[in-house]
C-alpha positions in Angstrom: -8.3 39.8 -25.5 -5.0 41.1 -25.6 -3.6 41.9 -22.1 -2.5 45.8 -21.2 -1.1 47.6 -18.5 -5.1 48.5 -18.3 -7.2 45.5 -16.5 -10.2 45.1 -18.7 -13.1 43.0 -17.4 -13.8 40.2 -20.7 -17.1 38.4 -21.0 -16.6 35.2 -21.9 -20.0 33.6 -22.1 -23.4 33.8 -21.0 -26.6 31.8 -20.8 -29.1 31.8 -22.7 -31.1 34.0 -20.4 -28.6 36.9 -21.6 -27.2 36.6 -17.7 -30.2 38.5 -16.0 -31.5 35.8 -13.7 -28.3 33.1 -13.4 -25.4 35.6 -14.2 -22.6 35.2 -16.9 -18.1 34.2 -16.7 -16.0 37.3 -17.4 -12.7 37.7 -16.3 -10.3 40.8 -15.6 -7.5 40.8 -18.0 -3.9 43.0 -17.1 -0.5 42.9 -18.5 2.0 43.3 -15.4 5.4 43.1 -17.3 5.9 39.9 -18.8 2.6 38.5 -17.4 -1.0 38.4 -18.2 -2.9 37.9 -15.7 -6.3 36.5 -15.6 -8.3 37.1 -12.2 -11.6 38.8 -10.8 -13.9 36.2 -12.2 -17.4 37.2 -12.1 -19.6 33.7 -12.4 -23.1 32.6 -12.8 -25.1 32.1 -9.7 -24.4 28.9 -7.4 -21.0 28.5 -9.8 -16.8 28.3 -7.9 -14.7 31.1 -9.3 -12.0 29.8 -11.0 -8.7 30.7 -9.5 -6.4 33.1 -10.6 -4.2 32.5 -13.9 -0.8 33.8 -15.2 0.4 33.5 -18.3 3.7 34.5 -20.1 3.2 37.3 -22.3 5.1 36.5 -24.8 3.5 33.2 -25.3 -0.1 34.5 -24.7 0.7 37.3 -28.1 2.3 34.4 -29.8 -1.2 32.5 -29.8 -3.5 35.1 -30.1 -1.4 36.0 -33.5 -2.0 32.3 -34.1 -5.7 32.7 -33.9 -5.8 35.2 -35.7 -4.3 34.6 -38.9 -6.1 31.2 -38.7 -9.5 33.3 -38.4 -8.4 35.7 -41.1 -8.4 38.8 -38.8 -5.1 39.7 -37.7 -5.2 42.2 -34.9 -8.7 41.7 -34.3 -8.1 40.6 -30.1 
Protein backbone atom coordinates (compact mmCIF):
# COMPACT_ATOMS: atom_id res chain seq x y z
CA UNK A 1 0.00 0.00 0.00
CA UNK A 2 1.35 3.13 -1.04
CA UNK A 3 1.59 5.67 1.82
CA UNK A 4 -0.43 9.24 1.52
CA UNK A 5 -0.91 12.18 3.35
CA UNK A 6 -4.41 10.12 4.03
CA UNK A 7 -3.87 7.28 6.93
CA UNK A 8 -5.56 4.24 5.40
CA UNK A 9 -6.16 1.24 7.74
CA UNK A 10 -4.46 -2.04 5.47
CA UNK A 11 -5.46 -5.61 6.21
CA UNK A 12 -2.83 -7.61 6.01
CA UNK A 13 -4.11 -11.06 6.87
CA UNK A 14 -6.68 -12.93 8.50
CA UNK A 15 -7.51 -16.45 9.80
CA UNK A 16 -9.14 -18.70 8.42
CA UNK A 17 -12.24 -17.92 10.41
CA UNK A 18 -12.53 -14.70 8.09
CA UNK A 19 -11.53 -12.68 11.57
CA UNK A 20 -15.09 -13.01 13.22
CA UNK A 21 -14.16 -14.97 16.37
CA UNK A 22 -10.08 -14.45 16.73
CA UNK A 23 -9.79 -11.08 14.88
CA UNK A 24 -7.36 -10.22 11.82
CA UNK A 25 -3.51 -7.75 11.50
CA UNK A 26 -4.13 -4.47 9.70
CA UNK A 27 -2.21 -1.58 10.02
CA UNK A 28 -2.73 2.34 9.45
CA UNK A 29 -0.60 3.46 6.72
CA UNK A 30 0.28 7.68 6.41
CA UNK A 31 2.88 9.51 4.50
CA UNK A 32 4.16 12.48 6.83
CA UNK A 33 6.84 14.07 4.47
CA UNK A 34 9.55 11.86 3.83
CA UNK A 35 8.07 9.08 6.12
CA UNK A 36 5.67 6.31 5.94
CA UNK A 37 4.48 5.45 8.84
CA UNK A 38 3.13 2.24 9.86
CA UNK A 39 1.07 2.27 13.33
CA UNK A 40 -2.47 1.50 14.78
CA UNK A 41 -2.18 -2.15 14.53
CA UNK A 42 -5.37 -3.91 15.01
CA UNK A 43 -4.42 -7.81 15.95
CA UNK A 44 -6.06 -11.06 16.47
CA UNK A 45 -7.31 -11.80 20.00
CA UNK A 46 -4.65 -12.76 22.86
CA UNK A 47 -1.82 -11.40 20.05
CA UNK A 48 1.09 -8.10 21.14
CA UNK A 49 0.70 -5.22 18.76
CA UNK A 50 3.67 -4.71 17.00
CA UNK A 51 5.24 -1.37 17.57
CA UNK A 52 5.24 1.44 15.50
CA UNK A 53 7.38 1.53 12.17
CA UNK A 54 8.88 4.31 9.95
CA UNK A 55 10.15 3.99 6.89
CA UNK A 56 11.86 6.35 4.34
CA UNK A 57 9.61 7.20 1.63
CA UNK A 58 11.73 7.27 -0.88
CA UNK A 59 12.88 3.80 -0.30
CA UNK A 60 9.47 2.38 0.65
CA UNK A 61 8.19 3.76 -3.42
CA UNK A 62 11.42 2.41 -4.65
CA UNK A 63 10.38 -1.25 -3.50
CA UNK A 64 6.91 -1.24 -4.02
CA UNK A 65 7.91 -0.22 -7.91
CA UNK A 66 10.18 -3.19 -7.39
CA UNK A 67 7.29 -5.42 -6.70
CA UNK A 68 5.55 -4.41 -8.99
CA UNK A 69 7.21 -4.77 -12.15
CA UNK A 70 8.35 -8.18 -10.77
CA UNK A 71 4.46 -9.08 -10.43
CA UNK A 72 3.70 -7.51 -13.80
CA UNK A 73 1.31 -4.74 -12.40
CA UNK A 74 2.98 -1.58 -12.16
CA UNK A 75 0.97 0.90 -10.14
CA UNK A 76 -1.20 -1.66 -8.83
CA UNK A 77 -0.22 -0.72 -4.61
Amino acid sequence: MRGTGEALRVELGEPECLGVCCGFLSVVVQRFGGIVQWSDWQVPYAESAPPEFHFDADQYDAELDRVDTRAGRAGVF
